[in-house]
C-alpha positions as CSV (number, residue, x, y, z in Angstrom):
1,X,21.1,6.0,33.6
2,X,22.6,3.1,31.7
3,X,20.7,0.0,31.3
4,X,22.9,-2.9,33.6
5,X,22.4,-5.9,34.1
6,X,20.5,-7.6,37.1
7,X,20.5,-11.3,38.6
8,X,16.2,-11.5,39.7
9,X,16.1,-15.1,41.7
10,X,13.0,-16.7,40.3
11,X,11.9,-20.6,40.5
12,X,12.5,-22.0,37.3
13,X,9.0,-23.6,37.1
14,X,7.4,-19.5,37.5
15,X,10.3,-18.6,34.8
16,X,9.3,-21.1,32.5
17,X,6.1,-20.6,32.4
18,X,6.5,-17.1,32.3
19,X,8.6,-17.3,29.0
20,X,6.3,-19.4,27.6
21,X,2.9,-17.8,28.2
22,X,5.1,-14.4,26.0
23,X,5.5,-17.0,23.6
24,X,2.0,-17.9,23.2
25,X,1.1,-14.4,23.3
26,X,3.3,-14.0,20.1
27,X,5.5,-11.5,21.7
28,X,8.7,-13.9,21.5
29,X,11.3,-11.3,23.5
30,X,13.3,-12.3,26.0
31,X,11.6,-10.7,29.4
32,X,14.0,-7.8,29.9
33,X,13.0,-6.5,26.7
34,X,9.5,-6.9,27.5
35,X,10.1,-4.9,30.7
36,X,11.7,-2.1,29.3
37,X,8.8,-1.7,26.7
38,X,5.8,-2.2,29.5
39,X,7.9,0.3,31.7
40,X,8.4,3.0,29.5
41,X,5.3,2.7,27.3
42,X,2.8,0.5,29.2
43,X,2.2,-1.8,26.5
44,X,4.2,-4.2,24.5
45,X,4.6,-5.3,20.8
46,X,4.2,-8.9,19.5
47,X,7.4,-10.0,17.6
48,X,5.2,-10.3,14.3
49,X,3.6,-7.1,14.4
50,X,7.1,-5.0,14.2
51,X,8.1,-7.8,11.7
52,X,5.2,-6.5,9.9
53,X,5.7,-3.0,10.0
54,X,9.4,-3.7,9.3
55,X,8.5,-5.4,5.9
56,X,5.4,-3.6,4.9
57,X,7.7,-0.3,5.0
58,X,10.1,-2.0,2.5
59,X,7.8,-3.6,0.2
60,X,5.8,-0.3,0.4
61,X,8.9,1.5,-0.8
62,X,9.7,-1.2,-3.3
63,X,6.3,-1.6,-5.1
64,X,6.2,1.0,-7.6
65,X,9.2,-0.1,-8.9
66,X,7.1,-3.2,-10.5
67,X,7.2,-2.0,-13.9
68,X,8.4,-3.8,-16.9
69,X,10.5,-0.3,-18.3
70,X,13.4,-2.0,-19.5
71,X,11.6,-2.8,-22.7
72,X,8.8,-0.6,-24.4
73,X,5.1,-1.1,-23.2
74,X,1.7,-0.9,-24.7
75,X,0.1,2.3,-23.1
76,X,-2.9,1.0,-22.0
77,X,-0.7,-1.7,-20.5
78,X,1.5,0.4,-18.5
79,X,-2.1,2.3,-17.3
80,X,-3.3,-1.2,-16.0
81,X,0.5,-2.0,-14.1
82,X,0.5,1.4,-12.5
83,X,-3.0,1.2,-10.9
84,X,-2.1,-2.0,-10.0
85,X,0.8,-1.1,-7.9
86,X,-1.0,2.0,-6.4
87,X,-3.7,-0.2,-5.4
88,X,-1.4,-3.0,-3.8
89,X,0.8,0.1,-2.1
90,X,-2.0,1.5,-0.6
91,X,-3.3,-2.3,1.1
92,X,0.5,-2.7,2.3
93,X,0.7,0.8,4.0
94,X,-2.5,0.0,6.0
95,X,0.4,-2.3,7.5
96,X,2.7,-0.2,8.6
97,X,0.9,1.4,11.8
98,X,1.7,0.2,15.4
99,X,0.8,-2.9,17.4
100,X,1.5,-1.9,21.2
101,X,-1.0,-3.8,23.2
102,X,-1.6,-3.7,27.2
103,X,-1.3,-7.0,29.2
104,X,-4.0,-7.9,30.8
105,X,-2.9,-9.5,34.1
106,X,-4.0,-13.4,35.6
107,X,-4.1,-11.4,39.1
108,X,-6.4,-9.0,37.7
109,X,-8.7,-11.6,36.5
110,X,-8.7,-14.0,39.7
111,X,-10.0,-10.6,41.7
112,X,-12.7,-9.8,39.4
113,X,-13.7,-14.1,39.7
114,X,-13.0,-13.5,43.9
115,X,-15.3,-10.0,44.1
116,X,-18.0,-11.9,42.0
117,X,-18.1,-14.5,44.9
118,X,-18.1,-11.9,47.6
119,X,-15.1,-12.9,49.0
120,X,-13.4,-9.3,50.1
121,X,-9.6,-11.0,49.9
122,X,-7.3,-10.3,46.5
123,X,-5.3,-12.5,44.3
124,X,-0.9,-12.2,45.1
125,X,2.0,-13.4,43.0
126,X,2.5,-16.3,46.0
127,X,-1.3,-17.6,45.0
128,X,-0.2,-17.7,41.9
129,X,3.1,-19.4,42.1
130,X,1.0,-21.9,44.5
131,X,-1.6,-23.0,42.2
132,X,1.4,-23.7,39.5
133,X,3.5,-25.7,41.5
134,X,0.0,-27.5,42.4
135,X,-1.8,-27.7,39.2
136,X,0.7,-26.8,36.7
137,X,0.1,-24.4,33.3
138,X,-2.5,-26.1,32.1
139,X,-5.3,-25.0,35.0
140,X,-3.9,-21.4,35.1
141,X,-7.5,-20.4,34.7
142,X,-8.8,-17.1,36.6
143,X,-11.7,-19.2,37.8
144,X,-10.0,-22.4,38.6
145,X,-7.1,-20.3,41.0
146,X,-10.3,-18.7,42.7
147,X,-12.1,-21.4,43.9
148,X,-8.5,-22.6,44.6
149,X,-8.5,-19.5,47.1
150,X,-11.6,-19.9,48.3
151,X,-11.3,-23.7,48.8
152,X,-8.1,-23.9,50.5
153,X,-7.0,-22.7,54.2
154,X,-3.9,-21.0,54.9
155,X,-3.5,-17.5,56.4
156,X,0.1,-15.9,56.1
157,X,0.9,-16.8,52.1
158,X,3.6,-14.6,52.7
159,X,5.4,-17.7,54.0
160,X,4.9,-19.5,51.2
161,X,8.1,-20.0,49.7
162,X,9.2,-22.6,46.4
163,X,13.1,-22.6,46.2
164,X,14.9,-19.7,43.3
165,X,17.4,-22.0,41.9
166,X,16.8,-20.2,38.5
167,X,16.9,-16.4,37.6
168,X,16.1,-13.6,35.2
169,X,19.0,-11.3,34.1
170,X,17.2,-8.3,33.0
171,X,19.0,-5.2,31.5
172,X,17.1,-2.2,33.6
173,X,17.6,1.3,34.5
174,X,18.7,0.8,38.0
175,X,21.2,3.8,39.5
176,X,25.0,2.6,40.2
177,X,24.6,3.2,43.5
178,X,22.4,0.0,44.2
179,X,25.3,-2.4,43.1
180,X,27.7,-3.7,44.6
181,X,30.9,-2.1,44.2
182,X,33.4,-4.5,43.7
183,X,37.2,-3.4,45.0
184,X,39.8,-4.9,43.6
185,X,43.4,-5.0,44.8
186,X,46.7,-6.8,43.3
187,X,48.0,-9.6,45.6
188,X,51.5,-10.0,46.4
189,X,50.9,-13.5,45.8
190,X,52.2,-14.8,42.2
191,X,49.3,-17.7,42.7
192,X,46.4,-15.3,43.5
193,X,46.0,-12.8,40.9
194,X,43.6,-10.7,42.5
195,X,42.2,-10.0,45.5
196,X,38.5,-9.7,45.6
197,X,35.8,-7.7,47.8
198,X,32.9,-6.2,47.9
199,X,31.2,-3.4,49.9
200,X,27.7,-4.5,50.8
201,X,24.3,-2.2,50.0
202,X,23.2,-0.2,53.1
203,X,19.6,-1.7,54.3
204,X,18.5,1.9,52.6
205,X,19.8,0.9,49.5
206,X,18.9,-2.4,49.7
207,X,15.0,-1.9,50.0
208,X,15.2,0.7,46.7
209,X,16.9,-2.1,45.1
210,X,14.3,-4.5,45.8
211,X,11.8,-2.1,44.4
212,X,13.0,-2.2,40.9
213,X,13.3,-5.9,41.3
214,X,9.2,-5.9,42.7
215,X,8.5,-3.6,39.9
216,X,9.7,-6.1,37.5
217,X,8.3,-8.8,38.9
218,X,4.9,-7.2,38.7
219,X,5.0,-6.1,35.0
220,X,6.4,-9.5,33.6
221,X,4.8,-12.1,35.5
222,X,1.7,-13.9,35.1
223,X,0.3,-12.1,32.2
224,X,-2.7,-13.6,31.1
225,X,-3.0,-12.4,27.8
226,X,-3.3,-8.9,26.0
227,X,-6.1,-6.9,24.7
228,X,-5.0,-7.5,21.2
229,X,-4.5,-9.4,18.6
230,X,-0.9,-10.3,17.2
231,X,-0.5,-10.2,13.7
232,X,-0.7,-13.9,12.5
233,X,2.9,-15.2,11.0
234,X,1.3,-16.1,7.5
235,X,1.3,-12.1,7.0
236,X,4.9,-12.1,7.3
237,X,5.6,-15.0,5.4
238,X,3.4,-13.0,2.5
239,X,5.6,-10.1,2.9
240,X,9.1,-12.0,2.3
241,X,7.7,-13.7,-0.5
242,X,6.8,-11.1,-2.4
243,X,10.1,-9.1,-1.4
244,X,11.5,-12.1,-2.5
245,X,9.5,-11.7,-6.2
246,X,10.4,-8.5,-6.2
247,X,14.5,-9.2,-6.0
248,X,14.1,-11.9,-8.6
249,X,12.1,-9.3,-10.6
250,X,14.9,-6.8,-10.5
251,X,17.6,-9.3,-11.2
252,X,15.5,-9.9,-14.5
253,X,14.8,-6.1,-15.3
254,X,18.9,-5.4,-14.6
255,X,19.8,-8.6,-17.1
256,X,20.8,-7.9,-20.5
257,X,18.1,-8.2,-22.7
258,X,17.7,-11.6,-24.8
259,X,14.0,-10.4,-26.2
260,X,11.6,-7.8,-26.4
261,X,8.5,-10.8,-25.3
262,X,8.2,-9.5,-21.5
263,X,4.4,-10.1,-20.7
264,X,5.3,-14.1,-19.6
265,X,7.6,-13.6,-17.4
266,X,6.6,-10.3,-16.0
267,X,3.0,-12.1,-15.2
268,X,4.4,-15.1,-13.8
269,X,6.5,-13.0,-11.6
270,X,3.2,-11.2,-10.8
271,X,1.2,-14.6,-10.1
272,X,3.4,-15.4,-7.2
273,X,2.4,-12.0,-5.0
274,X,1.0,-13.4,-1.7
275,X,-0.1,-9.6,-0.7
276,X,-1.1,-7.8,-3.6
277,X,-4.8,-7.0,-4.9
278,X,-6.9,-9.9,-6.2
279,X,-6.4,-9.9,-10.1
280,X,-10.0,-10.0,-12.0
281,X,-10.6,-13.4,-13.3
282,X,-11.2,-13.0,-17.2
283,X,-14.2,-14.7,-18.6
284,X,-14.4,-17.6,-21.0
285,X,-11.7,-20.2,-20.4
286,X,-11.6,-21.5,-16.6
287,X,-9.2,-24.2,-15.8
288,X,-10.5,-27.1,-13.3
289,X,-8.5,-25.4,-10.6
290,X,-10.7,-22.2,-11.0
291,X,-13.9,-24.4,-10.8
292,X,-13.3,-26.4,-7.3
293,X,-12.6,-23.0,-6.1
294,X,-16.0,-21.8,-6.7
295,X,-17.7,-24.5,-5.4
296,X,-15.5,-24.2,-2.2
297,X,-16.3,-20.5,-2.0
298,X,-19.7,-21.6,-2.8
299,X,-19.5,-24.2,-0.5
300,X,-19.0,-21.8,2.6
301,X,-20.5,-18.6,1.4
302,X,-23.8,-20.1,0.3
303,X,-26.8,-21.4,2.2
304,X,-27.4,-23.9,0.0
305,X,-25.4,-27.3,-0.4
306,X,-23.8,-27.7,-3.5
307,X,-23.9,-31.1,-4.9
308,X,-22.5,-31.0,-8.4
309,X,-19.6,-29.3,-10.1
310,X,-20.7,-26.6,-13.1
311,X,-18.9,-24.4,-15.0
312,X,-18.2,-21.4,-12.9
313,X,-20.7,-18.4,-14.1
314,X,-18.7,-14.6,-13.9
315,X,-20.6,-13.7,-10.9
316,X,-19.1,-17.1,-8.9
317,X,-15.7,-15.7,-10.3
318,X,-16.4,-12.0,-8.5
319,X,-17.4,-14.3,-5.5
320,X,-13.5,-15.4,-5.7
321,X,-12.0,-12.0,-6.0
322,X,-14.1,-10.5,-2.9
323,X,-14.0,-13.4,-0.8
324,X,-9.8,-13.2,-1.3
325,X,-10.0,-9.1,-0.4
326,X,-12.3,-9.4,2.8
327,X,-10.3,-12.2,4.1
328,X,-7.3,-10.0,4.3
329,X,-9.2,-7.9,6.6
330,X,-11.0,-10.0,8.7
331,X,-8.2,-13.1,9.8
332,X,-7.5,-11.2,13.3
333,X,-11.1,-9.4,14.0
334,X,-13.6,-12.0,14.4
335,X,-16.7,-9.4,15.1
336,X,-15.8,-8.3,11.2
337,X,-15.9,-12.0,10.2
338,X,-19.7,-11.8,12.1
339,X,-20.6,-9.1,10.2
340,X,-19.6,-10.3,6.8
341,X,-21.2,-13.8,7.5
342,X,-24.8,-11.8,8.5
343,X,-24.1,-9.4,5.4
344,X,-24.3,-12.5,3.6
345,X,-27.1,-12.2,1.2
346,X,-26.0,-8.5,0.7
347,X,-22.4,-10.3,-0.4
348,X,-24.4,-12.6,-3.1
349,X,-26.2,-9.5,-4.8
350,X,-23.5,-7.4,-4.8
351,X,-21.3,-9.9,-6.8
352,X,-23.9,-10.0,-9.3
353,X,-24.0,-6.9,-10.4
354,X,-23.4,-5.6,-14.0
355,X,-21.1,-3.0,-12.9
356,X,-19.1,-5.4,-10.4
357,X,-15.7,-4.2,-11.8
358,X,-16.3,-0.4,-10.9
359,X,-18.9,-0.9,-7.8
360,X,-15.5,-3.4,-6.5
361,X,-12.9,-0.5,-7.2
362,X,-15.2,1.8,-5.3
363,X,-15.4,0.0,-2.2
364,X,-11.5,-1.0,-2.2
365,X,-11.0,3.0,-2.5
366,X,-13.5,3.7,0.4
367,X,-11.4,0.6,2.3
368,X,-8.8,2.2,1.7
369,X,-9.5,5.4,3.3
370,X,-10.7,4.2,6.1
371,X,-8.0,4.4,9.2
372,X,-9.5,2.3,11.6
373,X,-7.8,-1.1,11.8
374,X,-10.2,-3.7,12.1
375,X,-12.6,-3.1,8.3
376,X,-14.6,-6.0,8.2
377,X,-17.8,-3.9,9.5
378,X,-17.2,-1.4,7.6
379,X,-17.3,-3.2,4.3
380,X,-20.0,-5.5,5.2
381,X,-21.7,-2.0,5.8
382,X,-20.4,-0.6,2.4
383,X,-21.3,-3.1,0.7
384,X,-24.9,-3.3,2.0
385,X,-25.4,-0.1,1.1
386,X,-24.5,-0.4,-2.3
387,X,-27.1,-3.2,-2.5
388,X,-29.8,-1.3,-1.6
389,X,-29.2,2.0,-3.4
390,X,-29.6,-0.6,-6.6
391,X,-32.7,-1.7,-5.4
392,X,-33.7,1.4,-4.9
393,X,-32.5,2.9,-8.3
394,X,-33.8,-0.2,-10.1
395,X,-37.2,0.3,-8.6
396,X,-36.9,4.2,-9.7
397,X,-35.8,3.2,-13.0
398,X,-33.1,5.0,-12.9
């Protein structure tokens, strides 16, 4: 069956509110869209996490052309860009998986508040549109529109009716039959073009129509939010600005050469990645900039209060690079974020270690390996346990 499209009378108060709530819930599609994705694959996809998928796929495709090869390059050189796009490739193709999440429905959270209060009744789409027309979006709380229930007497809510001066115009999977067949025929009459009729649905027909109309209503309404996260919009904006570097860095490569100096530009270009690996910070000089970022990081990763500035020691700098690499895992999984904060002190050791460089490559190569998608346990667990098998080979001499 073709999609077609469907008028679905709805009060434009329930319609707004419905549009908006898919807003807020980052999945920005108009509802027929939404339907046919819940329908055919009982979950839906926020608008930025297919935007993510969309643009990780490109960049990931695009990233090992970051080479300077239009002009000859120092070996060793060439060895560090190469790692550095194989590192940076691998973080962007941890992007490119699927974000279908399952709605979790007000209804069903009114009947869980309702069952917890003993009260044997459950929550309908006409309790719902009551306590919006009453209360408005703001109090669409499950517990508020319980005690609502509970606190107000009416027995038939069937009869509850707000006027449908608004609709939806969904494109569904709905069989010809259930449409009105429209006849025309020519008119004799120069002034009436065409004469117009149409044969009405059978009361058969007219009750199967009204079930794909119900099943709509059901999936698209009054969701109350979903049982993931949507991908936050600053990791799309990363993602077209570094595409974006990347274009201007190909327009550069392509250009006719005007010198055989390529390290400025091709490192300026590189500075402007929003998505790529934290660069190691090199010792000795550190501009003011670098400073007040340690003492921010210090600021919140510390238990102490820092009161003065101070030239940043190389173990403050690692504090920078691994505070920039966890954050890219943890924005949209808070329980990571808790385990990082209680891994703390582990955090602090492991950035002082002699070997930081290799023991950091290490856990980005573990990271990467690991297909689950929310990693902030995980390294807070990696890095712990690098901690103590120093301890423990420090204590063994080893």
């Amino acid at each position: 069956m073709a999609k077609k499209e469907i008028k679905i009378p709805v009060n434009q108060m329930v319609k707004d509110y419905t549009i908006a709530t898919l807003e807020k819930l980052g999945v920005a599609a108009e509802p027929g869209k939404v339907y046919n994705q819940l329908r055919e694959r009982g979950a839906v996809e926020p608008k930025t996490n297919s935007e993510t998928r969309r643009l990780a796929k490109m960049l990931a495709k695009e990233i090992p052309t970051f080479l300077p090869d239009h002009v000859p390059i120092d070996k060793k050189k060439k060895g560090e860009y190469v790692i550095f796009n194989a590192e940076w490739k691998s973080k962007i193709e941890a992007l490119i998986c699927d974000g279908m999440f399952r709605p979790i429905y007000l209804r069903d959270e009114v009947n869980q508040v309702l069952q917890e209060k003993g009260h044997e009744g459950c929550c309908t789409r006409n309790h719902l549109i009551w306590w919006l027309s009453l209360k408005g979006a703001d109090h669409m709380i499950p517990e508020e529109i319980a005690e609502g229930i509970l606190r107000y007497d009416f027995e038939d809510w069937s009869r509850f009716r707000l006027v449908e001066k608004d609709a939806y115009h969904p494109r569904l999977e709905i069989p010809d039959e259930l449409f009105y067949q429209r006849i025309e025929k020519q008119s004799a009459d120069s002034q009436v073009k065409r004469n117009l009729r149409f044969n009405p649905l059978t009361p058969e027909q007219q009750t199967e129509r009204q079930r794909y109309i119900d099943d709509f209503l059901d999936k698209i309404e009054f969701i109350y939010k979903m049982d993931g996260k949507a991908v936050d919009q600053n990791t799309v904006d990363k993602l077209k600005n570094d595409l974006d570097v990347l274009r201007e860095f190909r327009k550069w490569r392509d250009a006719p050469l005007t010198t055989a100096q390529y390290e400025a530009k091709y490192e300026e270009l590189r500075d402007r990645l929003k998505t790529a690996p934290p660069r190691k910070k090199k010792r000795g000089a550190v501009t003011k900039k670098a400073t007040d970022a340690v003492n921010s990081v210090l600021a919140t990763l510390s238990t102490g209060t820092i009161e003065t500035q101070h030239e940043p020691k190389q173990w403050e700098l690692n504090q920078i690079d691994l505070k920039d690499y966890i954050g890219e895992f943890t924005r949209n999984d808070e329980t990571g974020r808790n385990k990082i904060k209680e891994a703390q002190q582990y955090i602090d050791e492991f950035c002082k270690f002699e070997d930081f460089d290799a023991e950091f490559a290490d856990l980005r190569r573990s990271v990467n390996d690991y297909n689950k998608p929310f990693k902030g346990g995980y390294i807070a667990g990696i890095i712990k346990n690098k901690v103590m098998m120093h301890e423990s080979n420090n204590q063994q001499g080893v």
